[in-house]
C-alpha positions as CSV (number, residue, x, y, z in Angstrom):
1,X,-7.7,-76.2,-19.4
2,X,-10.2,-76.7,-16.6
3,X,-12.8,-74.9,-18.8
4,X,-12.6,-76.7,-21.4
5,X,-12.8,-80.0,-19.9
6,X,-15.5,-79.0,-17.7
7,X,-17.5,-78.2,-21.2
8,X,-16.6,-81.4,-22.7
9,X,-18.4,-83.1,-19.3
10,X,-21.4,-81.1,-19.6
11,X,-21.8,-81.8,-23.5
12,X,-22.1,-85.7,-22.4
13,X,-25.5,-86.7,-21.7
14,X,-25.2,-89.7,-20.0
15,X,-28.5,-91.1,-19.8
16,X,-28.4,-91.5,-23.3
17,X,-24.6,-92.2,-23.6
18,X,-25.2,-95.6,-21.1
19,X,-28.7,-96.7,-23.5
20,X,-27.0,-96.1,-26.6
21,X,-23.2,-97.7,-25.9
22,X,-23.7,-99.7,-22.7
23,X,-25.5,-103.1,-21.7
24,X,-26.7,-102.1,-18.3
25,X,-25.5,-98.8,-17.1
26,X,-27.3,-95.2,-16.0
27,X,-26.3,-92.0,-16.0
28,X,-25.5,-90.3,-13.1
29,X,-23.0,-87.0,-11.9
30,X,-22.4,-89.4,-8.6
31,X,-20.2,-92.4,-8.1
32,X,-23.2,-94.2,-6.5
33,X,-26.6,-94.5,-9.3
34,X,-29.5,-96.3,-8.0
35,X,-28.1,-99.5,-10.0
36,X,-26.2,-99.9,-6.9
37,X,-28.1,-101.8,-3.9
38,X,-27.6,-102.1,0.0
39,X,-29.4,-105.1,0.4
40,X,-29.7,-107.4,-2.7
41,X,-32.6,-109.5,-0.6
42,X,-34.4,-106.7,-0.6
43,X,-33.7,-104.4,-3.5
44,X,-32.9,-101.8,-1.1
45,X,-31.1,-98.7,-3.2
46,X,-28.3,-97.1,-1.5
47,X,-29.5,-93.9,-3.9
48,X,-32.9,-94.1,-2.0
49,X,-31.5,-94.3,1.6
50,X,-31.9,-91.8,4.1
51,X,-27.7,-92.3,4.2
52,X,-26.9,-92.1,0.6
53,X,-29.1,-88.8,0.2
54,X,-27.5,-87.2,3.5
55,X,-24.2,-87.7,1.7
56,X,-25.1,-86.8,-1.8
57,X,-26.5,-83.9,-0.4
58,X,-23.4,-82.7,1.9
59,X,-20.9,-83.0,-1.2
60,X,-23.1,-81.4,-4.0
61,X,-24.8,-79.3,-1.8
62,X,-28.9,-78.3,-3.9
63,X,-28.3,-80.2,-6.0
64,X,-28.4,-83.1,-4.1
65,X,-31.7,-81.8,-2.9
66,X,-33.5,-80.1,-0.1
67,X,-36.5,-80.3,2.0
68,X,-37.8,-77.4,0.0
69,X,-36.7,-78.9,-3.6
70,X,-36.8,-82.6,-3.2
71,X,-36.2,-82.8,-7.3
72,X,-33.5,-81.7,-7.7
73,X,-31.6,-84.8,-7.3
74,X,-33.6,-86.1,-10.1
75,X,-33.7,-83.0,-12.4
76,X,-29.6,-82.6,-11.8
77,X,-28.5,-85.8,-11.6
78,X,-26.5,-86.5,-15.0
79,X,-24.6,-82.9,-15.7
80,X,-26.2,-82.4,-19.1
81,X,-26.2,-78.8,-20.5
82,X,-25.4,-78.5,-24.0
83,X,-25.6,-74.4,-23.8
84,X,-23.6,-74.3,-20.7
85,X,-21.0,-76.7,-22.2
86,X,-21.1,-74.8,-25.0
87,X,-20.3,-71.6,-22.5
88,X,-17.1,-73.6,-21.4
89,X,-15.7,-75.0,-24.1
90,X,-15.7,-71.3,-26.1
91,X,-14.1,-69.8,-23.1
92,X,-11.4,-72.8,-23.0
93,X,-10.5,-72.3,-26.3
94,X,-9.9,-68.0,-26.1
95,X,-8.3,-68.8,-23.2
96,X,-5.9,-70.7,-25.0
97,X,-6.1,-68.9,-28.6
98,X,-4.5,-66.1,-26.1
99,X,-1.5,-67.7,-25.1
100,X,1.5,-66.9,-26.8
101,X,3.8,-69.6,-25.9
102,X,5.1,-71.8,-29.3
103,X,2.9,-75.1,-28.4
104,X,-0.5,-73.2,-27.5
105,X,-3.1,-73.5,-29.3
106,X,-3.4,-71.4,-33.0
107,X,-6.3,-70.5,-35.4
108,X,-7.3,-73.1,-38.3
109,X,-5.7,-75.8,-35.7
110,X,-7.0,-79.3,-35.7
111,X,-7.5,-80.5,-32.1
112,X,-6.7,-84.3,-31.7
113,X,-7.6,-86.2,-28.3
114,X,-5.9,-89.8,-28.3
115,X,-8.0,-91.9,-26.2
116,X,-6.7,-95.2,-24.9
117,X,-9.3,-98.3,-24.5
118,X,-8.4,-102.2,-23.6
119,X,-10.1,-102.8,-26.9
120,X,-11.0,-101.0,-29.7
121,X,-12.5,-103.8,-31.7
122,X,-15.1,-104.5,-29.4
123,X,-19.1,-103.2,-29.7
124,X,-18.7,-101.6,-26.5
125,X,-16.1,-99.7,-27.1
126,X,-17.3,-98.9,-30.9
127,X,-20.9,-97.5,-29.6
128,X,-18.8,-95.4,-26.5
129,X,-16.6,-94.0,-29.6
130,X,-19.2,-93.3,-31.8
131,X,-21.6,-91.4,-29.0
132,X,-18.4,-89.4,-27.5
133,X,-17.7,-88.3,-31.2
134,X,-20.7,-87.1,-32.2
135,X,-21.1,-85.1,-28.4
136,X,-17.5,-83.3,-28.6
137,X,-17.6,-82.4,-32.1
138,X,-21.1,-81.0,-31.4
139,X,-19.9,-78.8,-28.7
140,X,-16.7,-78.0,-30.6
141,X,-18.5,-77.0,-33.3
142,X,-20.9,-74.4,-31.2
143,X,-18.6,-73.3,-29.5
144,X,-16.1,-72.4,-32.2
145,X,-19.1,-70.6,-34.0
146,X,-19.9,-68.7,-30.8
147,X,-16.0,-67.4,-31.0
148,X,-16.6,-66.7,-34.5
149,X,-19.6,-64.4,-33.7
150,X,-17.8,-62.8,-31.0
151,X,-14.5,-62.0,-33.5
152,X,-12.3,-64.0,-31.7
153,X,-11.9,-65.9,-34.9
154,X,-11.9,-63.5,-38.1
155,X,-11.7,-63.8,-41.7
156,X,-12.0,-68.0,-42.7
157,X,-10.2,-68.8,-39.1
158,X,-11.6,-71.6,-37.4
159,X,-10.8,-74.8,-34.8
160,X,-11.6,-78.4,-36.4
161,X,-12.3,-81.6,-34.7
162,X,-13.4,-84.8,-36.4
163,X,-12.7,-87.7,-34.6
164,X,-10.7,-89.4,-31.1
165,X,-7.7,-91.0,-32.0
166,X,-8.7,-94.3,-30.8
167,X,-5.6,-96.5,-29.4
168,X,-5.6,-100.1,-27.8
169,X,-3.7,-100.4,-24.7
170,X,-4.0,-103.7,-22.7
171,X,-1.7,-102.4,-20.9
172,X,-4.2,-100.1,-19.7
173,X,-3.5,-99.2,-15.8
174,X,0.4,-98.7,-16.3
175,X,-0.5,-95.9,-19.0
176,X,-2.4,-94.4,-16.6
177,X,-0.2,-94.6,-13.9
178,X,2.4,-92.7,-16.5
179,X,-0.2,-90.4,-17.6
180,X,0.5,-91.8,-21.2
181,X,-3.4,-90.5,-22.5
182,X,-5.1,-87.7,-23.1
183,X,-8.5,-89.2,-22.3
184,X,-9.3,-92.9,-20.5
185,X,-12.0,-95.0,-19.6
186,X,-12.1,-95.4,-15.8
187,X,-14.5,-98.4,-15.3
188,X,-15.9,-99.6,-11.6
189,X,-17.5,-103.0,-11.6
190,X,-20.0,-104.2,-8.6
191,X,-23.3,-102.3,-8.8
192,X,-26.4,-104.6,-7.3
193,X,-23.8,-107.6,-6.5
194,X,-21.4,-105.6,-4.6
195,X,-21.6,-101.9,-4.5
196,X,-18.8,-101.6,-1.8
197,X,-16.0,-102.8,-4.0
198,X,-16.3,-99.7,-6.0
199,X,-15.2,-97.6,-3.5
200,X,-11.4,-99.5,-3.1
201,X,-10.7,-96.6,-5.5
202,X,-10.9,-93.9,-3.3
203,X,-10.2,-95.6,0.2
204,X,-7.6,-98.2,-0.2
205,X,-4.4,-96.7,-0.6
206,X,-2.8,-100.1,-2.0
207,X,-5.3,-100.6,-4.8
208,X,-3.7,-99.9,-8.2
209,X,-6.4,-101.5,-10.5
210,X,-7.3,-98.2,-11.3
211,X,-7.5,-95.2,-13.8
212,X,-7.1,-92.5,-10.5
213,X,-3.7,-91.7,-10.4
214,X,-3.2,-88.3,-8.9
215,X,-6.1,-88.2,-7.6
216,X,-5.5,-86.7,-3.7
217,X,-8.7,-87.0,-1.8
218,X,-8.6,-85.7,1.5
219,X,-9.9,-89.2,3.1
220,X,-7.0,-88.9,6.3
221,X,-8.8,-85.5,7.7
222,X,-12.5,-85.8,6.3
223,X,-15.6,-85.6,8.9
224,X,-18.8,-87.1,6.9
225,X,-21.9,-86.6,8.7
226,X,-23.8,-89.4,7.8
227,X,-27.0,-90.7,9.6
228,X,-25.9,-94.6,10.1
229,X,-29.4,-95.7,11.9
230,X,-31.7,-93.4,9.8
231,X,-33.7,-92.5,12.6
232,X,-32.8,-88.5,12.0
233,X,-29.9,-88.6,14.2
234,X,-26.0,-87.5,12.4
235,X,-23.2,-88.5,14.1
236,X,-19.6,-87.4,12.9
237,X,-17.2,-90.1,11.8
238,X,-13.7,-89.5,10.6
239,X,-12.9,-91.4,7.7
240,X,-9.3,-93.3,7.4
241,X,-7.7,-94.4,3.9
């Protein structure tokens, strides 16, 4: 349910989610943060580029920031809203509650997300656990009483979740490729030592080191105008997978 997962998103707040379970991470809704750098001589930030804001701002449009509101990069940049996610989540769950096929989803169900890791055991992945826990069940839980208040849930009925069924898989990318998860860390390494390796993901077609799978991007007929010189000027360039 696209609602519901987009709720799930929004309920994450990422700044706090990469200080609290991560060594060096930052939050951010793009897949470039200012960790990453253009020129490691120089500190150069590919988020601080007259390039990387021309993009940012041609996919997410505002919010990537304008002339007029040059904030709103800043102010939008991690996709926390706990009362929109809230929004989402209730209407992914009526949405469902209203289906009437034998698997969908019933009052007084327990919802149970498995959620495969290469290691459970480690800190890492015991912080992330604990901090995506506490965020879903909180957004769960409003939501749910939100339906309550509305009478979509009546008389003691309600929607329960506790915990991600954690699972160990070191056989992590062929689960993926199967679509054997509900949910799945997709990791990216790189950042200030090499920032263009991320990006195998979406343009080589022959990488499979990855948690994408079924992801179509429309890299064989895309025009980005990007400005390469940063002297004002945008030229069109068709980018080839």
């Amino acid at each position: 349910n696209d609602d519901f997962r987009k709720g799930l998103s929004l309920a994450l707040n990422r700044n706090d989610f990469a200080s609290q379970a991560t060594a060096g991470s930052k939050g951010f809704t793009g897949l470039l943060n200012d960790l990453y750098l253009t020129d490691i001589e120089t500190g150069e930030m590919y988020r601080n580029t007259v390039q990387g804001k021309s993009v940012y701002t041609q996919v997410y449009g505002e919010l990537g920031g304008t002339p007029e509101n040059p904030t709103a990069l800043e102010t939008s940049a991690t996709g926390y809203n706990f009362t929109m996610a809230t929004h989402f989540v209730a209407e992914g769950l009526k949405a469902e509650l209203a289906k009437t096929d034998e698997d969908s989803l019933k009052p007084n169900d327990k919802l149970d997300f498995e959620f495969r890791v290469y290691d459970n055991e480690s800190e890492s992945a015991i912080d992330a656990m604990n901090f995506l826990n506490g965020a879903f069940k909180a957004v769960i839980d409003a939501a749910v009483a939100q339906l309550k208040e509305e009478g979509v849930l009546t008389g003691g009925q309600t929607i329960t979740f506790e915990k991600l069924d954690v699972k160990k898989d070191e056989d992590y990318y062929n689960s993926a490729h199967k679509g054997n998860y509900d949910l799945i860390f997709s990791t990216w390494g790189g950042a200030a030592i090499n920032p263009i390796g991320l990006m195998q993901v979406y343009c080589d077609s022959t990488f499979t080191s990855c948690c994408e799978y079924g992801f179509m991007g429309k890299q064989n007929n895309t025009m980005l105008e990007i400005d390469l010189n940063g002297n004002g000027s945008i030229e069109s360039h068709e980018i080839k997978s």
